[in-house]
C-alpha positions as CSV (number, residue, x, y, z in Angstrom):
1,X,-164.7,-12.4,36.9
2,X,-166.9,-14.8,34.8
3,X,-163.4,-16.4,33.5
4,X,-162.3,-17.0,37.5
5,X,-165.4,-18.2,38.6
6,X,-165.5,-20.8,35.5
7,X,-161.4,-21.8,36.4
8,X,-162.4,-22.7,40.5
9,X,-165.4,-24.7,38.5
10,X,-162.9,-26.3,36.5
11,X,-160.1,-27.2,39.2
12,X,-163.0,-28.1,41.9
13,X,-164.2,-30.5,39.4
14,X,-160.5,-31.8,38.9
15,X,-159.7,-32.0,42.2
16,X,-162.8,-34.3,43.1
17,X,-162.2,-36.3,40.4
18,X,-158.4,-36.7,41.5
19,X,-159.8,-37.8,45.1
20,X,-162.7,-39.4,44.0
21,X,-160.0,-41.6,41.6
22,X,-157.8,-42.2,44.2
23,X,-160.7,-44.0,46.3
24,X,-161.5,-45.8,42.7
25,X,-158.1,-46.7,42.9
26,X,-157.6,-48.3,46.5
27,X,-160.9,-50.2,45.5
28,X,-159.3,-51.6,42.0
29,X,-156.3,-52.8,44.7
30,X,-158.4,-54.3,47.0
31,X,-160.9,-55.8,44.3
32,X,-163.6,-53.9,45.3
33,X,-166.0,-51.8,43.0
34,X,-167.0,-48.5,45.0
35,X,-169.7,-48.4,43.0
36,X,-170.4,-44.7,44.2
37,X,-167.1,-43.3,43.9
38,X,-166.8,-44.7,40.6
39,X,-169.6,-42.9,39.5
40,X,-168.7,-39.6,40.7
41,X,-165.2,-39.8,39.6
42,X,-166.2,-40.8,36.3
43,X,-168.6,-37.9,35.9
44,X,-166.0,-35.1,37.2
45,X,-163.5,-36.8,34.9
46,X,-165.3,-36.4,31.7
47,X,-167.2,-33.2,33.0
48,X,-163.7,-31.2,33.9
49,X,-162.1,-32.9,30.3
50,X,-165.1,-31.1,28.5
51,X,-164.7,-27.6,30.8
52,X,-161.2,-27.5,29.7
53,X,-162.0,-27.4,26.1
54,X,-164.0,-24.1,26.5
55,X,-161.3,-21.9,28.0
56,X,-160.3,-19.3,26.0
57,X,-157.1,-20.3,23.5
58,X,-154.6,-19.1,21.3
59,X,-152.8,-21.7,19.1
60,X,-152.4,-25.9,19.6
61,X,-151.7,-26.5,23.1
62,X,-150.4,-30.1,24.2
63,X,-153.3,-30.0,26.8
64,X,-155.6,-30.7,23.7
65,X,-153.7,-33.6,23.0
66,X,-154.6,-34.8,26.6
67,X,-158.0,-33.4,26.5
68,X,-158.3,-35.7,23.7
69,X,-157.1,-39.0,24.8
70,X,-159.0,-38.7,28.0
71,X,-162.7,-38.4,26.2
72,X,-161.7,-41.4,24.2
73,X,-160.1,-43.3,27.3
74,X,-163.1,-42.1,29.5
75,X,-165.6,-43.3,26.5
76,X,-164.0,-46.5,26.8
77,X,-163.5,-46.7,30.6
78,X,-167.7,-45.9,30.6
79,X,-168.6,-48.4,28.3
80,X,-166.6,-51.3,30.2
81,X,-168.3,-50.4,33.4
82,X,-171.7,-49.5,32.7
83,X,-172.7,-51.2,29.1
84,X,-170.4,-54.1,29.4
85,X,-170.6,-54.6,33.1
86,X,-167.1,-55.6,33.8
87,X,-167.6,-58.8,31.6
88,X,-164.5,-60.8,30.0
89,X,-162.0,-58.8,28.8
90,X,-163.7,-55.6,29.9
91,X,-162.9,-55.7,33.1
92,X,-159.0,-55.2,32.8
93,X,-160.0,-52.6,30.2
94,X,-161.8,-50.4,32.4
95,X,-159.1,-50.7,34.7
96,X,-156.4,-49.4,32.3
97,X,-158.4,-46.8,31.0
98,X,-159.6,-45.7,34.4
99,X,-156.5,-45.1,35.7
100,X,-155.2,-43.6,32.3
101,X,-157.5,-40.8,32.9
102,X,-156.8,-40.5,36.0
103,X,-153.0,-39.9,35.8
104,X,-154.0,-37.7,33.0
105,X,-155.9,-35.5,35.5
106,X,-152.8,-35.8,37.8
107,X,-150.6,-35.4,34.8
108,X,-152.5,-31.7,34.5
109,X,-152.1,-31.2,37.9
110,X,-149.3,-31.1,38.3
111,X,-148.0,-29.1,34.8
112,X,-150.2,-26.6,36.1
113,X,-149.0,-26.9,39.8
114,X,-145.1,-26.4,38.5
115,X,-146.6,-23.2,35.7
116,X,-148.9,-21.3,38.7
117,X,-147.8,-22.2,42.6
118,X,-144.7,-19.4,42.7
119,X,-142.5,-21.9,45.0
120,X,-142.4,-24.8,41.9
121,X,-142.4,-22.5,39.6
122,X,-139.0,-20.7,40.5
123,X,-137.7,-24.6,40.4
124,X,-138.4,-24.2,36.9
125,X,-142.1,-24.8,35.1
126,X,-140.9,-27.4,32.4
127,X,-137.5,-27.9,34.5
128,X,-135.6,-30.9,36.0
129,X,-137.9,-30.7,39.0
130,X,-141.0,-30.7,36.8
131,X,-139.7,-33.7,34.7
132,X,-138.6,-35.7,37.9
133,X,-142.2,-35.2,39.5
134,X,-143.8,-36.2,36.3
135,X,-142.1,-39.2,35.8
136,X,-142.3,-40.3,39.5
137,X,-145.7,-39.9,38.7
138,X,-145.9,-42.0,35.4
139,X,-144.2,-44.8,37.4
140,X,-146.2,-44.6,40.6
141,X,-149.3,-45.3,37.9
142,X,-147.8,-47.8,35.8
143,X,-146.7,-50.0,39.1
144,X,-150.2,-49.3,40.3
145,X,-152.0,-49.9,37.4
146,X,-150.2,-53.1,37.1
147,X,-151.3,-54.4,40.4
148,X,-154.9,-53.0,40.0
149,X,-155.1,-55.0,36.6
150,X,-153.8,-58.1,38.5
151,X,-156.0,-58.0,41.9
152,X,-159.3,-56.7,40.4
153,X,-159.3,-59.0,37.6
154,X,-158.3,-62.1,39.7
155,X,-161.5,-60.9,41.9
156,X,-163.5,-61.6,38.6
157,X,-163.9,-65.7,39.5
158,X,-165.8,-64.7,42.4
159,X,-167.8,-61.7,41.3
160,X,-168.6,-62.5,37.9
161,X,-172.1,-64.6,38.1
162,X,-173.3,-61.6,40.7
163,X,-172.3,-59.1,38.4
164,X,-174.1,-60.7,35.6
165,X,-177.0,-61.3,37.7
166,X,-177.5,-58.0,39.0
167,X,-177.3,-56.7,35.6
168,X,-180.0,-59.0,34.3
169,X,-182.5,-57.9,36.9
């Protein structure tokens, strides 16, 4: 009981963090910060990347490997926003690493999507069906993430000396 009360933690967290990131998203497209949203999807981020460590295990898993990445992308996505404040170069890198961890916390989603809902499952967990999703995924990001980099860096000209004045006071 303990274990399935600590799993709905850890998918609710994911789950807001997906949504919550997907708003992050449509703000990095439209050059806008969602200051809010960022927060909380930076919080369930790194919160559900720690939960997932303390699940019970037996051998190396590949979701370590992701586990991984996403504390050091989220380290890095955390200091460009909040230490660095968006400035120079730091700007397009909290954009990246953003939505790095957030197709990671898709990426999850959907391996465990294809390995637990019975309907994908029968299409085959690591099948055809789960490879096709997974790189329609990976491209829908990569486009994105492109276009995110572009418009929310280009807003930079206009934001920049109000960014830097907010964070002086």
């Amino acid at each position: 009981m303990i274990l399935s009360a600590f799993t709905l933690f850890h998918v609710a967290l994911s789950l807001i963090g997906i949504l919550t990131g997907l708003a992050v998203l449509f703000g990095l497209l439209t050059a806008q910060r969602f200051d809010r949203w960022t927060a909380v999807f930076l919080a369930s981020t790194v919160i559900t990347v720690l939960t997932g460590f303390l699940f019970p295990f037996h051998g190396f898993k590949p979701s370590y490997v992701v586990g991984a990445l996403s504390v050091v992308l989220l380290a890095l996505a955390i200091g460009a926003r909040y230490r660095f404040h968006l400035e120079g170069g730091w700007r397009r890198t909290y954009v990246l690493t953003a939505l790095a961890s957030l197709y990671f916390n898709v990426f999850v989603l959907i391996a465990q999507s294809f390995e637990k809902v019975p309907a994908l499952n029968a299409l085959g967990a690591m099948g055809t069906a789960f490879k096709v999703t997974q790189v329609v995924a990976l491209t829908a990001f990569v486009g994105l993430g492109y276009f995110a980099a572009i418009r929310f860096d280009a807003s930079a000209a206009g934001s920049a000396p109000a960014v830097r004045r907010a964070a002086a006071s």
